[in-house]
N, C-alpha and C positions, 0 to 999 in steps of 0.2 A: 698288319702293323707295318710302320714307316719307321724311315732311319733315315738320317741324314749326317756324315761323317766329316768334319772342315777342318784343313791342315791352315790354320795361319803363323803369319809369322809378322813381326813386328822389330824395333827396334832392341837389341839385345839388353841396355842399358830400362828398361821398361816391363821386364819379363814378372818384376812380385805384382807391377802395379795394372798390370794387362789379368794377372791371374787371379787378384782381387775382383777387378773387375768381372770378370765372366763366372766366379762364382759367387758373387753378391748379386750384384746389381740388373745381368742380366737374365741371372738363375731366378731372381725374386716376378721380373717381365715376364718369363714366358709360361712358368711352373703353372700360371692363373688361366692359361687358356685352355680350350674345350679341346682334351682328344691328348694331352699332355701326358708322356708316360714318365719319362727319366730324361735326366741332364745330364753326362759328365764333362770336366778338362782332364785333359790326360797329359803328363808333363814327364817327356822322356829322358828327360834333362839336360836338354840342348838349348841354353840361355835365347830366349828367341823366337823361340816355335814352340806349339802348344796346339792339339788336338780337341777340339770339342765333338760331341756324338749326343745326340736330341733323336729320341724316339717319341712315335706320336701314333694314333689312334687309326689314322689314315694319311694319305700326300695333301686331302684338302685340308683336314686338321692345322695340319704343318703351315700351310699357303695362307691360311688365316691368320695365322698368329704372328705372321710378320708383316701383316697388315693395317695393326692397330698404332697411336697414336704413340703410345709407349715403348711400343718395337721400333716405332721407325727412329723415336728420341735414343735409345737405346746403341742403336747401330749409327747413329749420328756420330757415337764418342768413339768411333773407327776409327774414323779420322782424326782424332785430339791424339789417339793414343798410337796413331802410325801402324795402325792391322790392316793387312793384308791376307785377303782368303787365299794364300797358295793354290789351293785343290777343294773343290768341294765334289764329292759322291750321297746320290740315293740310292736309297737300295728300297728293296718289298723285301722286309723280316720273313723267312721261312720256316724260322727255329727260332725259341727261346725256350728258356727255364720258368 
């Protein structure tokens, strides 16, 4: 198993409409692709910054799915919406439940 952990951050006055986003719109994009486990946002409550974590089947899994036509439209509205990937970490999952 695969992980992928992104600390972004964005414009603080954009935080409901950044957080709609990434669980609507981009949750709906990737949920469809092969090797897809789970999505979360995680919202530490720092008007601003916002946490997403995407596990996946394998790293090609993953590399695929932000390959398609709808990922790339997807991540296009980065930029409409002022995100910034602060940090991005992978990992090889060891352990789960």
């Amino acid at each position: 198993m695969y992980a992928a952990i992104l600390h972004l951050t964005f414009p603080p006055t954009k935080h409901e409409e950044v957080a709609k986003f990434l669980s609507e719109e981009m949750l709906s994009v990737i949920r469809v692709n092969e090797g897809f486990i789970d999505f979360r946002v995680l919202d530490a409550g720092t008007p601003g910054e916002l946490v997403i974590m995407d596990t996946w089947r394998s790293r090609e899994d993953s590399a695929a799915a932000i390959q398609g036509e709808e990922a790339v439209d997807v991540h296009a509205r980065y930029v409409a919406l002022e995100i910034v990937v602060a940090s991005a970490t992978r990992y090889s999952v060891i352990a789960s439940t």
